[in-house]
C-alpha positions as CSV (number, residue, x, y, z in Angstrom):
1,X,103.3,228.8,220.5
2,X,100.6,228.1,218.2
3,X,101.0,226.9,214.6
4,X,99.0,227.3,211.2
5,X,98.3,223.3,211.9
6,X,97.7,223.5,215.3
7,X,96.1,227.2,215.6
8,X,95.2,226.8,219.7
9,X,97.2,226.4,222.6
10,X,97.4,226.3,225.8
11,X,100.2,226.9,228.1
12,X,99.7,225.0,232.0
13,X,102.4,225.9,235.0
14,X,101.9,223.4,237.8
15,X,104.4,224.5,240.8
16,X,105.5,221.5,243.4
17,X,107.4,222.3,246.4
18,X,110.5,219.8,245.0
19,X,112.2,218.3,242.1
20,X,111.9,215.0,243.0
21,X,107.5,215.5,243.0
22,X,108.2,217.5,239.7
23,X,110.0,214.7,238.1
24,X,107.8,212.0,239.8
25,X,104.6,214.1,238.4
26,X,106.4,214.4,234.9
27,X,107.3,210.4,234.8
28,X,103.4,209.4,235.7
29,X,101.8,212.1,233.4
30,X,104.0,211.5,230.3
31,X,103.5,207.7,229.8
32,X,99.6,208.6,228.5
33,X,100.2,209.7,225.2
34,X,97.6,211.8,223.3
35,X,94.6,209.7,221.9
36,X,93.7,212.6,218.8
37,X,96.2,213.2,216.0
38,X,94.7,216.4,216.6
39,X,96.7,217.8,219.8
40,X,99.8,218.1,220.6
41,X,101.1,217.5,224.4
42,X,104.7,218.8,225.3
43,X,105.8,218.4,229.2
44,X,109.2,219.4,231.3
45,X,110.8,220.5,233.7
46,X,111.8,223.8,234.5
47,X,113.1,226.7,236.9
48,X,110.4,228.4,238.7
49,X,111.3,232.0,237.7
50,X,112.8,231.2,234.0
51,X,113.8,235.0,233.6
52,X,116.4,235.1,236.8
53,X,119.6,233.3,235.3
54,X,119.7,229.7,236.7
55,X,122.2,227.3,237.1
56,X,121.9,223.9,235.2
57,X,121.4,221.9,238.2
58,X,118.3,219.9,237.7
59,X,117.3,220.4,241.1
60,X,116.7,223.2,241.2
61,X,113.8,222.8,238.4
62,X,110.3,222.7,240.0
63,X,107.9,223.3,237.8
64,X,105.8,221.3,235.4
65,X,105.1,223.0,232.4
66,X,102.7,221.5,229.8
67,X,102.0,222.7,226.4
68,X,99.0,221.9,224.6
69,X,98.7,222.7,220.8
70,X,95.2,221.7,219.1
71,X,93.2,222.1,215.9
72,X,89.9,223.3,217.3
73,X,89.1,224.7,220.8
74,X,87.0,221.8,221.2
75,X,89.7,219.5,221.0
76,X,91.8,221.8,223.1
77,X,89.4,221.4,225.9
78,X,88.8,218.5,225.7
79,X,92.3,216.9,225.6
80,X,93.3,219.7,228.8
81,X,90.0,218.7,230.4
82,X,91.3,214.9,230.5
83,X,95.1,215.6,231.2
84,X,93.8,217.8,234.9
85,X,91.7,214.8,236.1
86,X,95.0,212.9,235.8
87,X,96.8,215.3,237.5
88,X,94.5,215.5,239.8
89,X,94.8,212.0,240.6
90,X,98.7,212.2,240.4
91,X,98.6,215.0,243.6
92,X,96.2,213.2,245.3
93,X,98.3,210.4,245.8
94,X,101.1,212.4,246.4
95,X,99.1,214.1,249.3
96,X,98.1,210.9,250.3
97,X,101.3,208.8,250.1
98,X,104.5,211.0,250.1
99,X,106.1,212.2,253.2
100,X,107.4,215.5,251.7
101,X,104.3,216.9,250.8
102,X,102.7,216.2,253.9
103,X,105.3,217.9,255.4
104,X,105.1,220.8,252.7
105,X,101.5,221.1,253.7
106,X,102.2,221.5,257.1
107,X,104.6,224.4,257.2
């Protein structure tokens, strides 16, 4: 994971109940970019057990997995720091304004 250029990393699984919230969560995170030349942001989609063999239908890909790579911790915190207030936001909103996850939350 890590690299002689970008010694530290940081590896974030964020679970959603669907693929639809995954994808939705992936299109509103990925449009803000890294500010520093100095990390590295990677994001997709993927099965939530990635061992167990899987078929290639997309939806059945629920988890958001973000990999940061970085040049100091400092800039590793900072830049993971930054990216959960956003998704904070992002689920928020989803709690607040899609039907599924209201629904989720009430099971």
């Amino acid at each position: 994971m890590a690299t002689p250029q970008f010694p530290y990393s940081m590896k974030i699984s964020l679970p959603l109940p669907t693929n639809r919230l995954a994808s939705a969560a992936l299109r509103s995170l990925e449009v803000d970019a890294e500010l520093s030349q100095f990390v590295q942001r990677n994001l997709e989609l993927v099965h939530p057990a990635k061992e167990e063999a899987h078929t290639e239908d997309e939806s059945d890909k629920t988890v958001l997995d973000i990999t940061y790579r970085a040049t100091t911790n400092r800039m590793l915190r900072v830049a993971v720091n930054g990216f959960m207030e956003s998704v904070g936001v992002v689920l928020g909103v989803m709690e607040e304004l899609d039907v599924d996850v209201l629904e989720h939350g009430e099971e």
